[in-house]
N, C-alpha and C positions, 0 to 999 in steps of 0.2 A: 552424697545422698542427702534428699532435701529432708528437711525435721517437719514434724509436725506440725510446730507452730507457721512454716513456708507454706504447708500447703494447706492451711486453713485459708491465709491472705489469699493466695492464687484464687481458689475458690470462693471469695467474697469478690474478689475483682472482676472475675467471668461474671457473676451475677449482676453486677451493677452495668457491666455494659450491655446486657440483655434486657436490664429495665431500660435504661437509654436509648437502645434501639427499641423498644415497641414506643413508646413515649415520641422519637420520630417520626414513626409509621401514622399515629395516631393524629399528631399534628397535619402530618401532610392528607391520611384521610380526609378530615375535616377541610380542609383549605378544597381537595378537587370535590367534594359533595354539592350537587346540586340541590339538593334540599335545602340549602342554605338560604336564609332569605338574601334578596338580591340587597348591594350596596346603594344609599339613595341618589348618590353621583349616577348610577348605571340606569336607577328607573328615568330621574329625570331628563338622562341623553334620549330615554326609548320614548319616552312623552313627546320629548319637544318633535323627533325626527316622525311621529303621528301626528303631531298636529298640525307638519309642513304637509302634507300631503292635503291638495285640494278637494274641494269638497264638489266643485264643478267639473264633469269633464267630458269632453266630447262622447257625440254619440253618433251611431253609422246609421242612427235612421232617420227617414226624409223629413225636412221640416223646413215648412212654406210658410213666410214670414208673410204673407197676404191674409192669410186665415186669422190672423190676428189684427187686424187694420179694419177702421169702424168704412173702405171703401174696396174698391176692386183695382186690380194690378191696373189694368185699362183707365181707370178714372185718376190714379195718382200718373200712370204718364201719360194724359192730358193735359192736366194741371201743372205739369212740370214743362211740359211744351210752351205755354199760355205762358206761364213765369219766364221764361227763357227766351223768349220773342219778343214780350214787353219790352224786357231790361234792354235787351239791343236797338231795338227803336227808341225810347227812353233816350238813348246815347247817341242818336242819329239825326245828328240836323246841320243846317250851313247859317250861312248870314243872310244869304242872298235868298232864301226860301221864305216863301209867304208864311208867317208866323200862322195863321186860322189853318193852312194845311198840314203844318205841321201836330197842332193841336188834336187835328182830327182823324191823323194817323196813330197820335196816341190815344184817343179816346174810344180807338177801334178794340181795343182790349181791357176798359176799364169799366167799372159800376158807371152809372152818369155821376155819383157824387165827388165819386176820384176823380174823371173826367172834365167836369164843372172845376175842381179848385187846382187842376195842373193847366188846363186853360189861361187860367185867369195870370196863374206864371209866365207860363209862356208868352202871351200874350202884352205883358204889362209893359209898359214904354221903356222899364230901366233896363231889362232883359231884351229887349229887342237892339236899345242903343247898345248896350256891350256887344254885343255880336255882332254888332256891324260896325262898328267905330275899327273895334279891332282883325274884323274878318273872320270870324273863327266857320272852319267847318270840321266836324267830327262822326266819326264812324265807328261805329260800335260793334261791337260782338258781346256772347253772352254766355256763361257756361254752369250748371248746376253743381254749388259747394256741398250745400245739406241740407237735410228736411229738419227743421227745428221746431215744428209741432205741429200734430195732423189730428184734427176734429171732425167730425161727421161731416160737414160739408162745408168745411176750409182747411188749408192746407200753409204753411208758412215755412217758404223753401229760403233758403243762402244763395244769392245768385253775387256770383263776380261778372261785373261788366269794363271790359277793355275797351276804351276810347282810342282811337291816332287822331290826335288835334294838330290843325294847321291854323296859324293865325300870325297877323302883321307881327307880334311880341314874339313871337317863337314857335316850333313845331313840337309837341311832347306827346307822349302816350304817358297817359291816367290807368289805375285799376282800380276801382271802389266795388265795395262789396254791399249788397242789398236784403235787406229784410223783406222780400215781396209777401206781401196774403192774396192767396188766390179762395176768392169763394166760389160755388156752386152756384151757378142761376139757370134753373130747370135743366135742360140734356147739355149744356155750355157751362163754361168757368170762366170768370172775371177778374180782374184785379179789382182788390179791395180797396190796398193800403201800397206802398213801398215807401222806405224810411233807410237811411246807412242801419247795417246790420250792427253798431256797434251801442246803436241808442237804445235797443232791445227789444221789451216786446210791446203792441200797441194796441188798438182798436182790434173787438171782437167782431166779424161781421153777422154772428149769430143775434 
């Protein structure tokens, strides 16, 4: 038979594990409470993964990149035509070919002032003796890389022109890349300027 002083202990023991267990309950409350302000580790994951989120993003309705262009779809592929036909005659000549006709197939698509100063290249005795010392004749083609800047009434395309050269030294294909400015001259387009695309950018024909 337990004494009195046993079952005072018992009953002091039961009590402390009943404060122990709510004092758990209490703890783990607090831990699953969403009221809790959030840990700064957890805002800062939820920040950065919003501020990955772009700020551009496609849209499903129509949009006509011509509406924005100081010309009309029709006048830029003009102008890219004119660029494109140059460059390959540009690239198009023999040894045995009268230099003034060659000149004058390129000055079929030039300002007369471009015209005038690729002439005078053409033309000149030191360019005439290499191509024929050595025989060269070359055929070009011509093919549109980029539009690298469009003004109300010029346009300055990337044109790659592919050469096959045949000459007493050797036979090779060339590829150079061209800076052409084609301007405006009344309902027609002109060549301005052409320069390697790598010298940049040059003469305004405005």
């Amino acid at each position: 038979m337990a004494q009195p002083g046993d079952r005072r202990g018992l009953a002091f023991a039961a009590i402390v594990v009943v404060i122990a267990g709510v004092g758990l309950y209490l703890m783990w409350a607090d831990r699953e409470d969403p009221a809790q302000p959030v840990p700064q580790a957890t805002r800062a994951t939820s920040m950065a993964v919003a501020s990955s989120t772009p700020l551009a993003t496609a849209s499903s309705a129509p949009f006509d990149v011509y509406n924005y262009l100081p010309m009309k779809k029709e006048q830029l592929a003009a102008a890219a035509d004119v660029a494109e036909r140059f460059t390959a005659e540009y690239g198009t000549f023999r040894y045995d070919e009268d230099p003034a006709a060659y000149a004058n197939r390129i000055k079929a698509y030039t300002t007369p002032e471009l015209g005038t100063a690729l002439t005078r290249t053409i033309t000149s005795a030191g360019t005439i003796e290499q191509n024929r010392t050595d025989e060269i004749v070359s055929t070009a083609t011509a093919r549109l890389k980029e539009i690298r800047q469009i003004e109300k009434n010029s346009i300055v395309f990337v044109v790659v022109g592919t050469r096959q050269v045949t000459a007493k030294s050797g036979g090779k294909q060339l590829t150079e890349e061209y800076a052409v400015t084609v301007s405006q001259s009344g309902a027609d387009w002109r060549i301005f300027d052409i320069m390697p695309a790598a010298e940049g950018q040059f003469g305004d024909p405005e």
